[in-house]
C-alpha positions, 0 to 999 in steps of 0.5 A, spaced: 744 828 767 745 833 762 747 840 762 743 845 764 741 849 756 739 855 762 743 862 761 743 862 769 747 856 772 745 855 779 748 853 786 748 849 791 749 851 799 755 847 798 757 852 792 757 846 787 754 846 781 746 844 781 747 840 774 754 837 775 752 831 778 757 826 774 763 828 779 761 827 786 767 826 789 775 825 790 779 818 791 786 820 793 791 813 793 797 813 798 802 807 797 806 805 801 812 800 804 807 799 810 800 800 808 798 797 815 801 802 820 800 807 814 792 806 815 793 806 822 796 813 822 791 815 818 786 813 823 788 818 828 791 824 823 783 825 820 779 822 826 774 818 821 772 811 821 773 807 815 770 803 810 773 796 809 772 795 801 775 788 801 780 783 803 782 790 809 783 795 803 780 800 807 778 807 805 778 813 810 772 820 809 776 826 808 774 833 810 771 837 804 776 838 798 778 843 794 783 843 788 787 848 784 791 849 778 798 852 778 802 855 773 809 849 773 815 850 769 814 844 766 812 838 766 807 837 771 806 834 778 801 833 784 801 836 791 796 834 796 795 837 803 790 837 809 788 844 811 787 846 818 784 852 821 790 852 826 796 849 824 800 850 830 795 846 835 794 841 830 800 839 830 801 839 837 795 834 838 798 830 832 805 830 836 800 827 843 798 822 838 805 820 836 805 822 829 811 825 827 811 832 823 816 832 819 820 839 819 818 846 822 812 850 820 814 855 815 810 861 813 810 861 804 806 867 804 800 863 801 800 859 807 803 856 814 807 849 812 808 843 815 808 836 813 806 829 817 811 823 816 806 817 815 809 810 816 812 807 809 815 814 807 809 817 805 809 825 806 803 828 806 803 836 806 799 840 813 797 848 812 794 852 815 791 857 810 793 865 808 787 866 803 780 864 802 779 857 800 773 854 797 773 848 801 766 848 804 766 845 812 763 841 814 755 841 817 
């Protein structure tokens, strides 16, 4: 699909652009030492069913995404959090679930910060955001 030549750039509902359609989408990659109870962890923590891509590599439905770039003193890095509406009752219901949270929930001023600890070591960032973000829900 070629780029609109029009001087209006046009809008889904969603807020993506009509003409970028050659990203569609996002593919995240944990590893881990424990990569079965890790999906199993998965399983409960974002309450979709999966695909099984081959061989029991399965691949989990995330909820709508956003991305942002941060200014870094050098070198870079990548962070990768789910966001919740309600931090505090999330982690509640992932704590009934046996999911271990792995510290308290701070406040960052952008944000209330916790984490889940995923089998295998995998740490996986949880907030509840304090500004407006471009994640669409879902319909």
């Amino acid at each position: 699909m070629r780029p609109s030549t029009a001087s209006t750039v046009l809008y889904s509902r969603s807020g993506h652009r009509k003409d970028a359609a050659m990203i569609n989408g996002a593919h995240a990659i944990l590893y881990s030492d424990d990569a079965d109870a890790t999906r199993a962890t998965l399983a409960k923590v974002l309450g979709t069913r999966p695909v099984d891509a081959g061989g029991g590599w399965l691949i989990f439905a995330l909820p709508p995404a956003e991305i942002a770039a941060h200014p870094a003193e050098q070198g870079g890095r990548t962070e990768f959090y789910l966001l919740t509406d309600d931090v505090t009752a999330t982690v509640t219901a992932l704590q009934a679930e046996g999911i271990e949270i792995a510290r308290p929930i701070s406040d960052q001023g952008w944000g209330l910060l916790t984490a889940i600890t995923l089998p295998g070591g995998v740490e996986f960032g949880l907030y509840q955001p304090q500004h407006p973000t471009a994640a669409q829900p879902l319909l």
